[in-house]
PAZAPA-4460 file (N, C-alpha, C; in steps of 0.05 Angstrom, whole numbers, plus 32768, in hexadecimal, padded with zeros to 4 digits):
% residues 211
    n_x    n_y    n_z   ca_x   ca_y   ca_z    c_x    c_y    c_z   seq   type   mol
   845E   7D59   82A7   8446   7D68   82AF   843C   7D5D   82C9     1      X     A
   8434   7D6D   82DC   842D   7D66   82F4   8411   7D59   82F1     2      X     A
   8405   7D42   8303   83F9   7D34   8308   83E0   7D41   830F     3      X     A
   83E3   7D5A   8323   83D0   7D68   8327   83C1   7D7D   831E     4      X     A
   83A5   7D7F   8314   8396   7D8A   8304   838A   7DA1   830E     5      X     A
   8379   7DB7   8308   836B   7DCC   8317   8349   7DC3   8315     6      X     A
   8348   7DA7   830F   832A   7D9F   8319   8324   7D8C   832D     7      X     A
   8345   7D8F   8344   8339   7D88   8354   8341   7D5C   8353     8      X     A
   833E   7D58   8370   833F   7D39   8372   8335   7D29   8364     9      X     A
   8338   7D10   8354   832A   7D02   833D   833A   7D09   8329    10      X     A
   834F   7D22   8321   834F   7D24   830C   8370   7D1F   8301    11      X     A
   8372   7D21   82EA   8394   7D18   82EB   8399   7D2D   82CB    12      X     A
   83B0   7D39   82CB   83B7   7D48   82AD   83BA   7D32   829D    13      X     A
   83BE   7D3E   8286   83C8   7D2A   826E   83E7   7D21   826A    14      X     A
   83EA   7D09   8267   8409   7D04   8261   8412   7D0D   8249    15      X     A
   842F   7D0F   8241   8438   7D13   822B   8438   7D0B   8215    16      X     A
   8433   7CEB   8215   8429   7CE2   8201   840D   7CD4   8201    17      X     A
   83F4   7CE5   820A   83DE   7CE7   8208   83D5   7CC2   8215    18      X     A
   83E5   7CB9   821D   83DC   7CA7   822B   83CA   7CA5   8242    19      X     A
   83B7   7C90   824E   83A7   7C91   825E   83B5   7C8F   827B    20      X     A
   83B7   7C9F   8286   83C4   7C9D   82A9   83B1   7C86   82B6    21      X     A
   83C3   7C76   82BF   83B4   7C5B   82CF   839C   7C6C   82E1    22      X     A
   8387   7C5D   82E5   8371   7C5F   82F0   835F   7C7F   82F1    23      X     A
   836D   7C87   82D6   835C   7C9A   82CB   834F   7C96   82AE    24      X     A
   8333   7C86   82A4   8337   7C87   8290   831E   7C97   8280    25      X     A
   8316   7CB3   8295   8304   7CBD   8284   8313   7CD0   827C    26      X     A
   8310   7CDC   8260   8316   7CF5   8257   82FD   7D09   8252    27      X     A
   8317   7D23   8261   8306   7D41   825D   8317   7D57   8247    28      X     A
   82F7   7D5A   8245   82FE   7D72   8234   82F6   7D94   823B    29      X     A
   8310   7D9F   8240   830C   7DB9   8251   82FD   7DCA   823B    30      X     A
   82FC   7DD2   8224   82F7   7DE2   8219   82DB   7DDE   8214    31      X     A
   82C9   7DBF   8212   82AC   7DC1   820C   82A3   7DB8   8229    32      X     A
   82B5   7DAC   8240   82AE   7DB3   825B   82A2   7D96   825A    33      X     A
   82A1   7D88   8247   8292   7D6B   823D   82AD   7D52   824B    34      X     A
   82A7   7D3D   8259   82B4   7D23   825A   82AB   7D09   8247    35      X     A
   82BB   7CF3   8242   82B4   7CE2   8237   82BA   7CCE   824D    36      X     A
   82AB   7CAD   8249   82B3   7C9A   8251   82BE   7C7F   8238    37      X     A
   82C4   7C6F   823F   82D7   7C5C   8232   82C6   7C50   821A    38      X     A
   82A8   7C4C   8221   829A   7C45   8216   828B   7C60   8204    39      X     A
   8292   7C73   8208   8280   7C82   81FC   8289   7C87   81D7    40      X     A
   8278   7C93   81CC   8279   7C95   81A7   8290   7CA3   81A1    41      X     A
   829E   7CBB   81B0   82B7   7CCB   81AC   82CF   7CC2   81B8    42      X     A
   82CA   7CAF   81C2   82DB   7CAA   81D8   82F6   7CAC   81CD    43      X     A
   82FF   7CA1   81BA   8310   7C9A   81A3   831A   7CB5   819A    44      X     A
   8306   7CC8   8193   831A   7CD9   817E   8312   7CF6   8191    45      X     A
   8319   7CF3   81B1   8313   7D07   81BC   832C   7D07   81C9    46      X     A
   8343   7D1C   81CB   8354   7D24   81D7   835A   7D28   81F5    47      X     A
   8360   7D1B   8202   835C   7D22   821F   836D   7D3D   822B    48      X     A
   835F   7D54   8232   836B   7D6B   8242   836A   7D62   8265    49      X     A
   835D   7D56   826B   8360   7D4D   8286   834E   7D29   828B    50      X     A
   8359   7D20   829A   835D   7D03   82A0   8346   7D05   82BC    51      X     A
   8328   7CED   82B9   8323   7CF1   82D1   8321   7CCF   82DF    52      X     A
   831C   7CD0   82FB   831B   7CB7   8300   8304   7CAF   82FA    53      X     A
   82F0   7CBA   82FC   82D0   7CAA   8303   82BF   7CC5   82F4    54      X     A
   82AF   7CBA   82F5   8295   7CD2   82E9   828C   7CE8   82FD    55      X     A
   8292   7CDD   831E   8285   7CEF   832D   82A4   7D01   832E    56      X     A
   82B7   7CFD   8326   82CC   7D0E   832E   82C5   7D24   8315    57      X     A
   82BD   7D1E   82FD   82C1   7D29   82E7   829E   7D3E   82E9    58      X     A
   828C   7D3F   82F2   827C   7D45   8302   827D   7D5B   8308    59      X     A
   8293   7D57   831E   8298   7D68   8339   82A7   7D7D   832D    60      X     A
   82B1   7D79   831E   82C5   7D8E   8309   82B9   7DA5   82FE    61      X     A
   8292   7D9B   82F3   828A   7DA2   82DF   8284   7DA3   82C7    62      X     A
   828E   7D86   82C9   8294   7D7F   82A1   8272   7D6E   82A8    63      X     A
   826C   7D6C   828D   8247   7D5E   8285   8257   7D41   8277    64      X     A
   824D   7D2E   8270   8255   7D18   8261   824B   7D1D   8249    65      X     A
   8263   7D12   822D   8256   7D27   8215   823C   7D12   820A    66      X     A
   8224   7D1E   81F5   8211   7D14   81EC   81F6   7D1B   820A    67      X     A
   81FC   7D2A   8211   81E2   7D29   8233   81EC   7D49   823A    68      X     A
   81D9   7D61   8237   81CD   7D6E   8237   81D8   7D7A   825D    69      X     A
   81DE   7D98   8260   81E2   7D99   827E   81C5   7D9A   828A    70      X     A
   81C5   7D94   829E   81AD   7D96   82BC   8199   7DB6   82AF    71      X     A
   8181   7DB1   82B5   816F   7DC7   82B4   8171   7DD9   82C6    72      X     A
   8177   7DE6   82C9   8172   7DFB   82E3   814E   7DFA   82E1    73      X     A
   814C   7E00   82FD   8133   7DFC   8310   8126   7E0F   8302    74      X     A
   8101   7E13   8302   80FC   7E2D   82F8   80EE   7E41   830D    75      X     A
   80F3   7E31   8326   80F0   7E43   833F   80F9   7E5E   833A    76      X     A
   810E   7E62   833C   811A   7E7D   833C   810D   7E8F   832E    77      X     A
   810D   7E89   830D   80FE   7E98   82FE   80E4   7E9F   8306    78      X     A
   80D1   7E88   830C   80BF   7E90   8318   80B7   7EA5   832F    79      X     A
   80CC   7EAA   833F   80CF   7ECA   8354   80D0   7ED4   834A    80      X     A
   80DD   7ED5   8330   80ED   7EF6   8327   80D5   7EFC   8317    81      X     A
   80C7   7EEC   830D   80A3   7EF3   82FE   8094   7EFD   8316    82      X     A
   809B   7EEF   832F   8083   7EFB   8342   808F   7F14   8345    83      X     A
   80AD   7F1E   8351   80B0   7F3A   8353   80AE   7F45   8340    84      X     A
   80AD   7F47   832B   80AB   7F59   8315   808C   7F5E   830F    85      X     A
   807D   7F4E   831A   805E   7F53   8317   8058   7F6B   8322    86      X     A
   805C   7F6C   833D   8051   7F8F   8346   8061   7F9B   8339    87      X     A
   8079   7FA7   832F   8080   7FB2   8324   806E   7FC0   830A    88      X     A
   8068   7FB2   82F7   805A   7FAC   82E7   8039   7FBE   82E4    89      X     A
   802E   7FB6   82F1   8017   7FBD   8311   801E   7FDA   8316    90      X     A
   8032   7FDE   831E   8033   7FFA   831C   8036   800D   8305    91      X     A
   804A   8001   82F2   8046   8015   82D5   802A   801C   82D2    92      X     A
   801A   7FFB   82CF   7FFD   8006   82C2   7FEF   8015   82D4    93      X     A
   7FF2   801E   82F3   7FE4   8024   82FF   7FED   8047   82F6    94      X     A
   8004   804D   82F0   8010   8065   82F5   8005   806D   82D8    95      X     A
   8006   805D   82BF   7FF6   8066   82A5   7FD9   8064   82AB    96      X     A
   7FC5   8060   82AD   7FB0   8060   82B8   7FAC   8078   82C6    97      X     A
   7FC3   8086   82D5   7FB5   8097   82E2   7FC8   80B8   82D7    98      X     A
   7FD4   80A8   82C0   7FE0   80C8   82B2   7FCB   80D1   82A4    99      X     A
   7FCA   80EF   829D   7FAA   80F4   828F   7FB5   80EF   8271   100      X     A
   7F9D   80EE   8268   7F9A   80EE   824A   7FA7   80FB   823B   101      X     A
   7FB8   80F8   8223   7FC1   810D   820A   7FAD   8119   8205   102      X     A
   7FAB   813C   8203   7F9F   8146   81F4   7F94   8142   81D6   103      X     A
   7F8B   813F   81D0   7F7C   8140   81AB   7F81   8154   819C   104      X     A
   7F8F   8145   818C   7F9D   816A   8179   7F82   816E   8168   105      X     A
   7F84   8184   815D   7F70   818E   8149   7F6B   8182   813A   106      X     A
   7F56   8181   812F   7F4B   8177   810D   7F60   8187   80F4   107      X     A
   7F62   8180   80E1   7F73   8190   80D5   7F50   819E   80C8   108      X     A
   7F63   81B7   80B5   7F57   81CA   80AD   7F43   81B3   809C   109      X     A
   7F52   81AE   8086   7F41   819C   8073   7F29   818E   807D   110      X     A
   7F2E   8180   808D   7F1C   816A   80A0   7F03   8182   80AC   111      X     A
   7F11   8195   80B6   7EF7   81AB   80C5   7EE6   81B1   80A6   112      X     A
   7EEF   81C0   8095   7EE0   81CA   8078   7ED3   81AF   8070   113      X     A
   7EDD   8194   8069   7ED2   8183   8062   7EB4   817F   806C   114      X     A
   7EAF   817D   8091   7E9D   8180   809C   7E8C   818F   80A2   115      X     A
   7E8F   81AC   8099   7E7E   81C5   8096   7E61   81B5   8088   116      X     A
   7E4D   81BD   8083   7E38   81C5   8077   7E32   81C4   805B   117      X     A
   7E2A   81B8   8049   7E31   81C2   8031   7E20   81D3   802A   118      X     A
   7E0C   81E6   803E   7E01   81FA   8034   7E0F   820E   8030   119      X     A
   7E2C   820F   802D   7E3C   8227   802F   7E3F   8239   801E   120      X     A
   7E31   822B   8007   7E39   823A   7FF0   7E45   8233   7FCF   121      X     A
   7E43   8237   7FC2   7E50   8229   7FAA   7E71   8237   7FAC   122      X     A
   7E6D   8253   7FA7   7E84   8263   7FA4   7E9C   8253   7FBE   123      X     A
   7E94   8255   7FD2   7EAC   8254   7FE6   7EB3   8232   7FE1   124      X     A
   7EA0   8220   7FD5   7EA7   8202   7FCA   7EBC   8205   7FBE   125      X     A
   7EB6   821A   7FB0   7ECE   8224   7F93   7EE7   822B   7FA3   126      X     A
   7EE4   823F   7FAC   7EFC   8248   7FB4   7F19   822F   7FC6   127      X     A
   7F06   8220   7FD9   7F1A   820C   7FE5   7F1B   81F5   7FD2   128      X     A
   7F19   81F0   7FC1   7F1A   81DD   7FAE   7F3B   81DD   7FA1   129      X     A
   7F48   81CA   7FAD   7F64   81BE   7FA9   7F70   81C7   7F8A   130      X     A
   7F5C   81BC   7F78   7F5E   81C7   7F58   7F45   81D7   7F54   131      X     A
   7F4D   81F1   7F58   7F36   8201   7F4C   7F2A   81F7   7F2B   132      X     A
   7F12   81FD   7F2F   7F0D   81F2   7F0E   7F09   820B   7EFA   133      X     A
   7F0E   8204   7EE2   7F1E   821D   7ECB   7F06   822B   7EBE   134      X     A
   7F09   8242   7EBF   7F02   825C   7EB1   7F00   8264   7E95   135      X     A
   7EF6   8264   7E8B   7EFB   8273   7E69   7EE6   8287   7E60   136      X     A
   7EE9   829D   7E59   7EE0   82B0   7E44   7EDD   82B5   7E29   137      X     A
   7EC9   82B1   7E1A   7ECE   82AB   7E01   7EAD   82B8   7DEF   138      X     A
   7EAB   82B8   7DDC   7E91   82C4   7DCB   7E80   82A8   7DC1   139      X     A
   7E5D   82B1   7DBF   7E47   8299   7DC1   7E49   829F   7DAC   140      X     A
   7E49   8280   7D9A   7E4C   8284   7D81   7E27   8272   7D6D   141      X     A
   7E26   8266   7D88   7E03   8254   7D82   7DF7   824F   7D9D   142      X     A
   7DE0   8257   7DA0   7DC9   824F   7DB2   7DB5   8248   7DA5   143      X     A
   7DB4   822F   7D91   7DA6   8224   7D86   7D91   820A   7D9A   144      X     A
   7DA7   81FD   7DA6   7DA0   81EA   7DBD   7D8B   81F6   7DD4   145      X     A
   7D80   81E4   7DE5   7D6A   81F3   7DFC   7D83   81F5   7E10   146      X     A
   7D86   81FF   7E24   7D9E   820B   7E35   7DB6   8204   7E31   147      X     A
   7DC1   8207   7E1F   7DD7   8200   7E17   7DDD   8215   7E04   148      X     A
   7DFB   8222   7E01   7E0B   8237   7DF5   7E1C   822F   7DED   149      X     A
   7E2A   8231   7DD1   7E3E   8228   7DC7   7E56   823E   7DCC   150      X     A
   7E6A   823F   7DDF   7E7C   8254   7DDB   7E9E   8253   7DCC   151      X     A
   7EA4   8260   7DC5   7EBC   826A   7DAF   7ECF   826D   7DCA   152      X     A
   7ED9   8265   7DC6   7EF8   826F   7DDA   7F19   8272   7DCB   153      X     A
   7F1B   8282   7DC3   7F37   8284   7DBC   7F4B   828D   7DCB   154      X     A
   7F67   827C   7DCF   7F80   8279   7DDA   7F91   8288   7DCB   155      X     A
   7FAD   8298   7DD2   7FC0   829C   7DC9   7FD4   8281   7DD2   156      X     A
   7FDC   8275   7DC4   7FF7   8266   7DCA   8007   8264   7DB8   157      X     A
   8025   825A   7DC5   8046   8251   7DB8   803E   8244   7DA4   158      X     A
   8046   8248   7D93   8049   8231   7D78   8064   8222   7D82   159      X     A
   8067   8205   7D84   807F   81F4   7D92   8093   81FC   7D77   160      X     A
   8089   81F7   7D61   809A   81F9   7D4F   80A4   820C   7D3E   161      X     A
   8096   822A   7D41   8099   8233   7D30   809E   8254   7D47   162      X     A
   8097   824C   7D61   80A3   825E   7D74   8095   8279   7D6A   163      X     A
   8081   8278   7D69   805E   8290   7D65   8049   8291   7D75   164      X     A
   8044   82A6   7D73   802C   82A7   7D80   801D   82A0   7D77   165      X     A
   8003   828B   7D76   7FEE   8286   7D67   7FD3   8286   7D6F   166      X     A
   7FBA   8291   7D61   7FA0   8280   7D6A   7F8B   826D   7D73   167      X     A
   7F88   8260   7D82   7F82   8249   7D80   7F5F   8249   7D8C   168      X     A
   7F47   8245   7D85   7F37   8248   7D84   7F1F   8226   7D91   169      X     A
   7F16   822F   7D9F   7F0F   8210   7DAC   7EEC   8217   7DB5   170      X     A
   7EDD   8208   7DA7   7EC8   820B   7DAB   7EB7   81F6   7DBC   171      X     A
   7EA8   8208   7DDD   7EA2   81F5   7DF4   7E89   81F9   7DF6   172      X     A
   7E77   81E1   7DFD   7E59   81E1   7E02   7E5A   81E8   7E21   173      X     A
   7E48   81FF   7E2C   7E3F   8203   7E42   7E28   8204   7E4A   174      X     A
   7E21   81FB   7E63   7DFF   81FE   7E64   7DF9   821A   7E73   175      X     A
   7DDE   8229   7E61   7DD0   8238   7E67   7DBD   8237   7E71   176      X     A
   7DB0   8234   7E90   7D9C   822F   7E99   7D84   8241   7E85   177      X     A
   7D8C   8257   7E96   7D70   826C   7E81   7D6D   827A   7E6D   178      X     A
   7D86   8268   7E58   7D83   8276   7E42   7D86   8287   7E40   179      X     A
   7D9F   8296   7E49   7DA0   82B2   7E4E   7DB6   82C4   7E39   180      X     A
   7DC9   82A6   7E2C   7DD9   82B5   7E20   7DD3   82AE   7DFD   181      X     A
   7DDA   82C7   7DF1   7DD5   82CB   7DD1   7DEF   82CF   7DC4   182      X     A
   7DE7   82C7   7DA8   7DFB   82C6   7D9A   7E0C   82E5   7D9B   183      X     A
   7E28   82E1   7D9D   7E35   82F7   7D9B   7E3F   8306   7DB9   184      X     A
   7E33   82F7   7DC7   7E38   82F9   7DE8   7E5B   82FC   7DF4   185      X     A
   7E66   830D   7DFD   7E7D   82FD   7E08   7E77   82F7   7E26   186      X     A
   7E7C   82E0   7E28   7E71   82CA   7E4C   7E8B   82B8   7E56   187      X     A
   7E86   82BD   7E6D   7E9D   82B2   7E7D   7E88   8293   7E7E   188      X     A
   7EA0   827D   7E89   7E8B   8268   7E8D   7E9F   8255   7E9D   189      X     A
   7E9B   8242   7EA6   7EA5   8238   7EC3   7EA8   821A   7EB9   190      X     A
   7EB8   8204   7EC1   7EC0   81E5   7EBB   7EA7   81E3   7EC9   191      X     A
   7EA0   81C3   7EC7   7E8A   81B9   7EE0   7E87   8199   7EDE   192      X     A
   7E79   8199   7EDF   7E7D   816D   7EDD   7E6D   816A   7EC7   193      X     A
   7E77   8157   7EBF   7E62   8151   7EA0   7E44   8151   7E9E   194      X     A
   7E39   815D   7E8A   7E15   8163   7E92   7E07   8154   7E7D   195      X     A
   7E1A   8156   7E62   7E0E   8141   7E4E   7E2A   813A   7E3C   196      X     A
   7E28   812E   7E21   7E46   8128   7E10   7E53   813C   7E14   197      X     A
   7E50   814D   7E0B   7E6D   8161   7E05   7E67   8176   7E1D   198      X     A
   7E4E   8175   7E25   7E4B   8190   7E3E   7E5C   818D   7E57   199      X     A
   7E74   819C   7E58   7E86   819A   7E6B   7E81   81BC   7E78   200      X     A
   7E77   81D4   7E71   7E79   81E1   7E82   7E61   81F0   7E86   201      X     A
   7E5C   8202   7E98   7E43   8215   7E9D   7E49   8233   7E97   202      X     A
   7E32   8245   7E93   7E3C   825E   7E8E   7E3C   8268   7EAD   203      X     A
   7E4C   8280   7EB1   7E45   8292   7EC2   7E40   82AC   7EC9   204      X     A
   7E4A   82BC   7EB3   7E3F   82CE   7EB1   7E41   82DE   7E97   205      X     A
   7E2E   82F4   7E96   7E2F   82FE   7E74   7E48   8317   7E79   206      X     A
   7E5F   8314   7E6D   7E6C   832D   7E7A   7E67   8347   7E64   207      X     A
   7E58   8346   7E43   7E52   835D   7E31   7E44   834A   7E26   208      X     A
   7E28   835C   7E24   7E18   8351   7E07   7E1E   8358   7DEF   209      X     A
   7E11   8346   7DDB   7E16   8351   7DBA   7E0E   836A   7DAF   210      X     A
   7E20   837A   7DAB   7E0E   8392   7D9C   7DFD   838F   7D86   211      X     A
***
């Protein structure tokens, strides 16, 4: 193997049998780019890929000495490329700054009705109400109570088991402001929020009196 290396003066290849070439006795290592000296902790179980004379030859090559860290680069440089990039910068915000404003999309519907008035009305409360509240028709069977009407409501439904039509009969307290409805009445009457124990709904209107 020839004597001459591609890093240049100082340096010497490796012999064949890994011996030290007279008055070379640092070893490099091309692949971690790292040298050792005679004294150093690896020195021993580090393979020599190239032979140097001195430290400044091994240096000049590019190799670092292993255990020591390469040279900092300066932070000059970086520091320009922060200053040019500053106006840059400078200009985005100047160019957003002077784009106009996004339009404002609408309120949605909900949000507009929400903020209406609540003088609007009971009925039209009713009507936009997500879960309308439930209806029943049925005969006054006691107006014994002070505004309050006992009404009869009977259902047709499925029998699960027996696959019939059946009766089913459910008797609801509603309040009567003015006492208006009598026994034998058929009255529509309306869900509403609880008024007392069992009073869950109101009347609304008399649709036939009792004969």
């Amino acid at each position: 193997m020839s004597d001459e290396t591609q890093y240049g003066e100082g340096s010497h290849a490796p012999l064949p049998d890994d011996a030290m070439p007279d008055g070379f006795p640092i070893k490099g290592n091309a692949d971690s780019m790292k040298f050792h000296q005679p004294d150093g902790r690896w020195y021993e179980n580090t393979v020599a890929e190239v032979w140097f004379a001195d430290v400044a030859s091994a240096e000049a090559a590019g190799f670092t000495e292993a255990g020591k860290s390469a040279p900092k680069e300066e932070a000059a440089p970086a520091e320009e490329a922060v200053a040019e990039e500053a106006p840059v910068e400078e200009a985005a915000v100047e160019e957003a700054a002077a784009a106009p404003a996004p339009a404002e999309a609408p309120a949605p519907a909900k949000a507009a009705a929400a903020a209406s008035p609540a003088s609007s009305g009971g009925s039209v409360a009713t009507a936009e109400r997500e879960n309308p509240r439930k209806v029943r028709e049925g005969i006054v069977v006691s107006t014994g109570m002070d505004k309050t009407a006992v009404i009869e409501s009977v259902d047709r439904v499925r029998h699960r088991r027996y696959a019939k039509t059946v009766q089913r009969s459910t008797k609801l307290f509603a309040h009567d402001e003015n006492n208006d409805a009598n026994i034998g009445d058929l009255v529509r009457i309306q869900e509403t929020r609880p008024l007392s124990k069992k009073k869950r709904w109101r009347l609304v209107e008399i649709i036939e009196r009792a004969r």
